[in-house]
C-alpha positions in Angstrom: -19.5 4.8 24.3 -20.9 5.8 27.4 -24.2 4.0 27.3 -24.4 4.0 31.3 -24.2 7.7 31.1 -26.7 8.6 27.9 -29.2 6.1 29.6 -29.0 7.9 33.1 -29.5 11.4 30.9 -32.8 9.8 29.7 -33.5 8.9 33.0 -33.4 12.1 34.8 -34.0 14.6 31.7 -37.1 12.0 29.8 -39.0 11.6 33.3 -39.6 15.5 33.5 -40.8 15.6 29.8 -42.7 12.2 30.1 -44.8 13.9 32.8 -45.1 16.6 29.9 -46.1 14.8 27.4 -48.9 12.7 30.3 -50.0 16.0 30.4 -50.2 17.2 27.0 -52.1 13.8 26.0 -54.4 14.3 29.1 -55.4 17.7 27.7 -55.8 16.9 23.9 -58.0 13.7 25.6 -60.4 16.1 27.5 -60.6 18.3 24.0 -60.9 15.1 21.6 -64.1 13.8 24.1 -65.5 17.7 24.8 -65.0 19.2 21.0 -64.2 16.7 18.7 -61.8 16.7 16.1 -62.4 20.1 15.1 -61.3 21.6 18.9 -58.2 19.3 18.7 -57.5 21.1 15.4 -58.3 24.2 16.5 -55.8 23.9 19.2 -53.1 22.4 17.1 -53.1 25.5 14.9 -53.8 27.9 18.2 -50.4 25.9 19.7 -48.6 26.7 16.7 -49.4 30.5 16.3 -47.7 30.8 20.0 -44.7 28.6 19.0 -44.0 30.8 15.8 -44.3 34.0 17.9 -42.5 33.0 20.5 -39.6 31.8 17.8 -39.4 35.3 16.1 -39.8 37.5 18.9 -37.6 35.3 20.9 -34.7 35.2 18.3 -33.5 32.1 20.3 -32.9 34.4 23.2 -33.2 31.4 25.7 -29.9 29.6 23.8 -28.5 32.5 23.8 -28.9 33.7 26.8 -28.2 30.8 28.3 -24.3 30.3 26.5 -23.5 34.1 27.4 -24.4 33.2 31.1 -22.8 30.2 31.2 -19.5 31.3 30.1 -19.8 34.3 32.7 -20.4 32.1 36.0 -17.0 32.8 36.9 -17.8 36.5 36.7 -20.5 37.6 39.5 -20.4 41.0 38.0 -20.9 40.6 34.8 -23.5 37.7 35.3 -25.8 40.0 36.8 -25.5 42.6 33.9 -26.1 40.0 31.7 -29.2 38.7 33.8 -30.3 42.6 33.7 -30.0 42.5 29.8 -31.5 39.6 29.1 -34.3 40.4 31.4 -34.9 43.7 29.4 -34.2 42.3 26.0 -36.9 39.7 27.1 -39.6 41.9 27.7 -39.4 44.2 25.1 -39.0 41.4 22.5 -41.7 39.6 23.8 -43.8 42.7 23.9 -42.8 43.7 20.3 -44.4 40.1 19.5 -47.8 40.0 21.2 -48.4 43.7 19.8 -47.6 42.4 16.5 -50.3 39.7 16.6 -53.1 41.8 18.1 -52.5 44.4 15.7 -52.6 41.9 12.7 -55.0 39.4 14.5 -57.6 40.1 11.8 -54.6 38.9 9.0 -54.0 36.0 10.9 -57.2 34.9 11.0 -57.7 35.2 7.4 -54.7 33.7 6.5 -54.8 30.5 8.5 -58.6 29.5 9.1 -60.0 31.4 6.3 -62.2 34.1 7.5 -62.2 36.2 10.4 -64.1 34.5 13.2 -61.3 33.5 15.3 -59.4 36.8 14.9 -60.3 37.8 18.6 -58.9 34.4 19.5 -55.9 34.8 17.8 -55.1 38.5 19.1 -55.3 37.0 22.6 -52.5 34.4 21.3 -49.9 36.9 21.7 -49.9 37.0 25.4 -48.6 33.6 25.4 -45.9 34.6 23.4 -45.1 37.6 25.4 -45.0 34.7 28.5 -43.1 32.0 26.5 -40.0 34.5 25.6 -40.0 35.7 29.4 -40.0 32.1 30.0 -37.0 31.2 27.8 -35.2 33.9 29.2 -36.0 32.6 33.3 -35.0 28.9 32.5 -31.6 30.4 30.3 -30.8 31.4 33.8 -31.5 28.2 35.5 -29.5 26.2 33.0 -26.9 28.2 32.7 -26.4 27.7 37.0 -26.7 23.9 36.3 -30.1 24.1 38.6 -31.6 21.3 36.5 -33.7 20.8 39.8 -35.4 23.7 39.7 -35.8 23.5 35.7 -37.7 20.2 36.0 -39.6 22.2 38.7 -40.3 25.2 36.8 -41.4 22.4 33.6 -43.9 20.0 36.0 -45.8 23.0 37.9 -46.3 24.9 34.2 -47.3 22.4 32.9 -50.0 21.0 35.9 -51.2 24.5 36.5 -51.5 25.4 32.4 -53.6 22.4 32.1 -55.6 22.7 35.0 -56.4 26.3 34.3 -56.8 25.3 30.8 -59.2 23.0 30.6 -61.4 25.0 33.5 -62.0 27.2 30.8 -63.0 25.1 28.4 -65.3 22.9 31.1 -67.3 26.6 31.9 -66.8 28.3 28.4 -66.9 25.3 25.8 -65.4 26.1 22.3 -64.9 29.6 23.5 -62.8 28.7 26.3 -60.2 26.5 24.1 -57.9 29.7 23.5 -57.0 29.7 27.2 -55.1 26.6 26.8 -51.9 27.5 24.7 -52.1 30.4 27.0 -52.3 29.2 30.4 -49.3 27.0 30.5 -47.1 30.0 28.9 -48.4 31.9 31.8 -47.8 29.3 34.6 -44.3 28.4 32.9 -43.4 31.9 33.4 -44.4 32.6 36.5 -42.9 29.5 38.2 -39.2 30.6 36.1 -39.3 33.8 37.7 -40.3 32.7 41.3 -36.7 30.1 40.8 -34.9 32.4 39.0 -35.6 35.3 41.9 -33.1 33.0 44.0 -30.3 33.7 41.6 -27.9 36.6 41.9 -29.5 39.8 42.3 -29.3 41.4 38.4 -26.9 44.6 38.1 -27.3 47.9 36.6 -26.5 48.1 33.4 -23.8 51.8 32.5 -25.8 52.8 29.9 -27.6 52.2 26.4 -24.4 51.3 24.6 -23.4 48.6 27.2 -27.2 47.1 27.2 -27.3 47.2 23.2 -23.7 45.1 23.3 -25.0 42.0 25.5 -28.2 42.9 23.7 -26.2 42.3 20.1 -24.7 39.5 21.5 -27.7 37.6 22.7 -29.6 38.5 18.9 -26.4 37.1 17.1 -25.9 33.7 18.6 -29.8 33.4 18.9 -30.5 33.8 15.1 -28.9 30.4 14.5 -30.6 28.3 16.9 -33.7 30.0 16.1 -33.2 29.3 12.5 -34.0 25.4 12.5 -36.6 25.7 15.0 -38.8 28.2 13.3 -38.6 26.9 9.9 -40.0 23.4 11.3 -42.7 25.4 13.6 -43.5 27.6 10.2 -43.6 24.0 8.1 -46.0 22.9 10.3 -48.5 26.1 10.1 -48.4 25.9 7.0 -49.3 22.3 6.9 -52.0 22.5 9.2 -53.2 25.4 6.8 -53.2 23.2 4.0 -55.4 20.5 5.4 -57.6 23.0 7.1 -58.4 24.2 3.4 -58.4 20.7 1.8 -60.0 18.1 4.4 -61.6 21.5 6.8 -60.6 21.9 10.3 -61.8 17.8 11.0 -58.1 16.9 8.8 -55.9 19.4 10.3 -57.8 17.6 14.0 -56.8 14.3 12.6 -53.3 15.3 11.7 -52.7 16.8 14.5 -53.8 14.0 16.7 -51.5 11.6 14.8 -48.6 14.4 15.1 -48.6 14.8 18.9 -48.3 10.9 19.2 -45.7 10.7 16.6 -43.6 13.5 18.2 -44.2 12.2 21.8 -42.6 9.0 20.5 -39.3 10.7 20.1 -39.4 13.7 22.3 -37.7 12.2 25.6 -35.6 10.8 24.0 -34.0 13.3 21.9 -34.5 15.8 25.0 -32.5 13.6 27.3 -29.8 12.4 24.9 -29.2 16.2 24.0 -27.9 16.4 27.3 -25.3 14.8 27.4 -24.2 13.6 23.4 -23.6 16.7 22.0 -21.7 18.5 25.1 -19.4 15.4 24.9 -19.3 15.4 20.9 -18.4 19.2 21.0 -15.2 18.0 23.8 -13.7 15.7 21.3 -14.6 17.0 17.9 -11.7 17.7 16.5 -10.8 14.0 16.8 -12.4 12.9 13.8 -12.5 8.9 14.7 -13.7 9.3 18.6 -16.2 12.3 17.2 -17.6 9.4 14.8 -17.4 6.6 17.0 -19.1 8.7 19.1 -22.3 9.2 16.6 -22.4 6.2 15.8 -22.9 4.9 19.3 -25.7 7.7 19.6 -27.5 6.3 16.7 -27.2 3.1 17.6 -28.2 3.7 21.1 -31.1 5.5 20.0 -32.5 2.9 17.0 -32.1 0.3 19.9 -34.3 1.9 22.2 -36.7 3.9 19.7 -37.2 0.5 17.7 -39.4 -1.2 19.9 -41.7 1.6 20.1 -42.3 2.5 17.3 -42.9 -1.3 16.5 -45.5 -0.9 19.2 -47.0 2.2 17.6 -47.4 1.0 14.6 -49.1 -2.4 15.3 -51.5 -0.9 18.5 -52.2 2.5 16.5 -56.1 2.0 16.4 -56.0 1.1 20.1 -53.7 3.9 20.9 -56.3 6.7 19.0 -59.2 5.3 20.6 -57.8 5.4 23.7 -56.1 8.5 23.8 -58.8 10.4 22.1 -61.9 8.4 20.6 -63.1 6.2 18.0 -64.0 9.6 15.8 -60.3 9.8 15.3 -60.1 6.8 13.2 -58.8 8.6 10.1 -55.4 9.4 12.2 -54.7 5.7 12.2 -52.8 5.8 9.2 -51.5 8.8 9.1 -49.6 7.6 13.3 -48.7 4.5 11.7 -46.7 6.5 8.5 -45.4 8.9 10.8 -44.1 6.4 13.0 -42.1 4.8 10.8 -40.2 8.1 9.5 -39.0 8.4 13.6 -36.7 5.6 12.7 -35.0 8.2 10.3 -35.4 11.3 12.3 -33.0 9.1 14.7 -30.6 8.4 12.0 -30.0 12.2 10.7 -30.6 14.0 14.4 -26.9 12.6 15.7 -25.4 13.5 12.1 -26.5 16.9 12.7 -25.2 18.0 15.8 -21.8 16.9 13.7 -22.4 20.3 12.0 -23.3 22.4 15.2 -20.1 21.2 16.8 -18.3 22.1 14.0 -19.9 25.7 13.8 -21.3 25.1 10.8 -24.5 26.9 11.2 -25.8 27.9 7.9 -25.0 24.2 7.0 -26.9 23.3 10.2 -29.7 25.4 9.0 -29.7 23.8 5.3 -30.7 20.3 6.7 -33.7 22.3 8.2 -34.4 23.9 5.1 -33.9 20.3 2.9 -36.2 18.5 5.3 -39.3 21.6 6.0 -39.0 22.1 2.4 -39.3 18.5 1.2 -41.9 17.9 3.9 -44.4 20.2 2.6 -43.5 19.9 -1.1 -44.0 16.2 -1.0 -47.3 16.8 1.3 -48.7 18.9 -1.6 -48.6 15.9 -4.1 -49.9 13.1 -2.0 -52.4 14.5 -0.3 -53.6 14.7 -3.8 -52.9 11.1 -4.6 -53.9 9.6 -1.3 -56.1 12.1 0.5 -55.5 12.6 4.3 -53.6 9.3 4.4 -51.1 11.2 2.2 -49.9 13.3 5.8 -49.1 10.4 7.1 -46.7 9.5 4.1 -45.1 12.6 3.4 -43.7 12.4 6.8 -41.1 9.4 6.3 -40.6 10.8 2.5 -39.1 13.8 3.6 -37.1 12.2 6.4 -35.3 10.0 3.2 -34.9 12.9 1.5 -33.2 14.3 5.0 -31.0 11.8 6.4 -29.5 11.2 2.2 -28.4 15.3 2.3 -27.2 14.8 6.1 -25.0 11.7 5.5 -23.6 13.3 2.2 -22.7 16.8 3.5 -21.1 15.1 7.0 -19.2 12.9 4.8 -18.1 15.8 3.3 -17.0 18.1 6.0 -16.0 15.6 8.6 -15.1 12.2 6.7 -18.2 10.5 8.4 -19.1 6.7 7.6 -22.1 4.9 9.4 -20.4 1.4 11.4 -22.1 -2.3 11.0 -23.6 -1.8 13.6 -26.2 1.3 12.5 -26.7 0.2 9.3 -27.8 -3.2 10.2 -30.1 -2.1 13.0 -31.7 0.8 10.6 -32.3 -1.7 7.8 -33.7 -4.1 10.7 -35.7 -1.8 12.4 -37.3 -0.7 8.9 -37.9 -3.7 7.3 -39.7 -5.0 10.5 -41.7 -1.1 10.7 -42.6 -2.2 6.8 -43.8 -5.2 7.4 -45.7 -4.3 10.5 -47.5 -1.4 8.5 -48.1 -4.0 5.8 -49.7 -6.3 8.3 -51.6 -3.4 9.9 -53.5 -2.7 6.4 -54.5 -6.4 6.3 -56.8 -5.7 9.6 -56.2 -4.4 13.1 -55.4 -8.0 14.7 -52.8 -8.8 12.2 -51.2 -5.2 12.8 -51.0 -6.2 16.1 -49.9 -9.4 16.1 -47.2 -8.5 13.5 -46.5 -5.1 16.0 -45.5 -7.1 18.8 -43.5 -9.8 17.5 -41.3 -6.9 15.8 -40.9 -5.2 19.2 -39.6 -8.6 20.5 -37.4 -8.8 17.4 -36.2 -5.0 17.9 -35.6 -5.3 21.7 -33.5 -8.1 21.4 -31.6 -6.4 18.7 -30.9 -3.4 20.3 -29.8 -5.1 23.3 -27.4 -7.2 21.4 -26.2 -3.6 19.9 -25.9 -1.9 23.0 -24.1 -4.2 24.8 -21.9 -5.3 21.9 -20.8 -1.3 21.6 -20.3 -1.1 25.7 -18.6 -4.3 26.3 -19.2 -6.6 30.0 -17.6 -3.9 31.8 -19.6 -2.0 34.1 -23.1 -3.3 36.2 -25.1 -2.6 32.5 -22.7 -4.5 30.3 -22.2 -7.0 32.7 -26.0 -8.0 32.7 -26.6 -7.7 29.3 -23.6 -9.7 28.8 -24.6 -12.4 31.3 -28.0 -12.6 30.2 -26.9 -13.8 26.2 -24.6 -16.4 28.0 -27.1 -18.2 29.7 -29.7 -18.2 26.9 -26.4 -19.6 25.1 -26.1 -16.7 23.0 -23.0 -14.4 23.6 -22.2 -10.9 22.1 -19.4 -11.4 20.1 -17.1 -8.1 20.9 -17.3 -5.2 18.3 
């Protein structure tokens, strides 16, 4: 595979969302210490109102939008009508959404927190939907010109300003403040896309309503797939929230969603940065059905090898992690990190298998992994949260991600003759029998969780540098070290 290049993608592409995620932890710190779990809650669900607006007003217009561009670089004149559609069909979609949510803010309110004290609140929210779709639409632009630059730009002063804004409010207003945070980086994102975006290619005049419905039809039709997976996990996730904000009160949904943003941080660079560059190259070569699964199978082993040691880490330092992060009142998220955690190992398993499908343009079979995994996910949620209380979040998490890499495997195997190598298998079953026992050790007490946590991430690193370099080879400056470095411990890398 090409190791050197995925590993320079997570370079580039997982610094810029690293600096993200610093900021997103600084900002649920600052609420954790100011408001407690029940502000961090509050957010959560605030966060995910704007997330499932901006997914069905948006239609996926930034994918889209982004593939329609792309394909018309060539084209300078019909680039800039599509940059003049998708700047109209941003506005008035985005538009459509925020007036949606004011008008049914009361609704919402009911719905989700149980009565209609935040319903002013959640009117507000759909400005920040109206700014994420314009947003989407800015940075299609930018990706579609290859100005990755300016993307990460666009990314590190949204995010920066959002949370500097953000937590002003909160620091003069208090609880009644905390809506301006999932609104300010929206806002900031936005405005920093268009300032970039304003160097592109002026945008043409489109010849009428008929030409401006086509792109328009075109950027709806491609979008509804992408935005298909996307807003069934957002909408899985509302409705979890919703559940423990009615079971536990808005102090579980805090705790759950303190443990969430740790466990999703865990992965996020990763599968940002690896996006990048895997699938383009799966999509080259797919109808090569052994170099397509050699392929996937280097991804997932690449990404067990370098996700293992983390989440080793995570598991055995959780209690250290939640007080540091956000404070000793969180100790109920401990658990629930420490099961979610472990299900990343087999989010990493089924996310290459999936993008088997995509390159295949096998949407709707794309769309019913989502639908297998959100639907499991909340089903199993229902019953152990019964069983096990709170605790049960945390376990309903690696559940349904069984449940989703089993349909995965079976329906790639299917359509594209997949098989998992050696090599995956044995660093799965490695990396989750030493996650096990870690968790195991972590529910005898705190020191032997972390004693038991770091000896697995020593176990895990070694292991996943045996894999990578046994799937590169000694050629190249990477393979060469890794190579050299098991010969003078006396332990080579037998060749795959």
């Amino acid at each position: 595979m090409s190791a050197t290049g995925l590993l320079r993608s997570i370079g580039l592409i997982g610094g810029a969302k690293g600096f993200n995620i610093l900021m997103g932890l600084i900002r649920v710190k600052i609420v954790a210490v100011m408001l407690g779990p029940s502000g961090v809650g509050t957010l959560g669900i605030y966060a995910n109102i704007v997330e499932t607006g901006a997914e069905l007003a948006g239609v996926g217009i930034g994918q889209s939008g982004m593939r329609e561009l792309a394909a018309a670089r060539d084209d300078a004149r019909r680039m800039a009508r599509l940059r003049r559609a998708l700047a109209i069909a941003s506005l008035v979609q985005g538009a459509a959404g925020m007036a949606l949510i004011w008008l049914f803010r009361g609704e919402l309110s009911q719905l989700i927190f149980g009565n209609d004290s935040h319903a002013f609140e959640t009117g507000l929210l759909g400005l920040g939907v109206l700014a994420a779709v314009l947003t989407a639409a800015q940075t299609a632009l930018l990706r579609a010109m290859q100005r990755i630059g300016d993307v990460v730009r666009v990314a590190i002063f949204g995010s920066t300003a959002g949370t500097a804004m953000g937590l002003g409010a909160i620091w003069i207003w208090g609880a009644s403040g905390l809506v301006a945070l999932p609104l300010a980086a929206p806002a900031a994102t936005a405005l920093a896309a268009f300032l970039y975006a304003r160097r592109a290619p002026a945008p043409a005049a489109i010849d009428g309503a008929l030409q401006l419905w086509g792109h328009w039809n075109r950027f709806l039709r491609l979008g509804a797939a992408f935005m298909g997976g996307a807003l069934l996990a957002t909408a899985t996730l509302l409705a979890i929230r919703t559940l423990l904000t009615r079971s536990f009160g808005i102090e579980g949904a805090g705790m759950f969603q303190a443990a969430w943003a740790l466990t999703q941080h865990q992965v996020a660079f990763l599968i940002s940065a690896m996006g990048a560059d895997y699938f383009p190259k799966l999509s080259s070569i797919i109808k090569d059905k052994p170099a397509s699964i050699r392929l996937a199978n280097d991804q997932t082993a690449l990404a067990l090898s370098l996700a293992g040691p983390v989440v080793m880490g995570v598991i055995g330092l959780a209690p250290w992690l939640v007080s540091l992060l956000y404070s000793p009142r969180f100790a109920p998220a401990i658990e629930i990190l420490q099961w979610q955690a472990l299900g990343n190992l087999l989010l990493l398993t089924a996310w290459p298998l999936g993008f088997i499908m995509v390159a295949r343009k096998r949407g709707r079979l794309f769309f019913a992994t989502h639908l297998v995994f959100n639907g499991s996910f909340l089903a199993i949620m229902l019953g152990v949260i019964a069983l096990f209380g709170l605790a049960g979040a945390g376990i309903a998490f690696p559940a349904a991600q069984l449940v989703h890499v089993v349909f995965t495997r079976w329906q790639v195997g299917r359509i594209h003759g997949f098989s998992w190598e050696p090599d995956a298998v044995r660093l799965l079953l490695l990396n989750g029998a030493l996650g096990a026992g870690t968790l195991a050790a972590a529910h005898l007490s705190p020191s032997a969780g972390a004693i038991a946590g770091l000896s697995a991430a020593c176990v895990a690193t070694v292991a996943g540098m045996r894999t990578i370099g046994r799937r590169i080879g000694p050629q190249g400056r990477l393979g060469g070290r890794v190579h050299r470095l098991f010969v003078r411990i006396g332990w080579p890398i037998a060749p795959t």
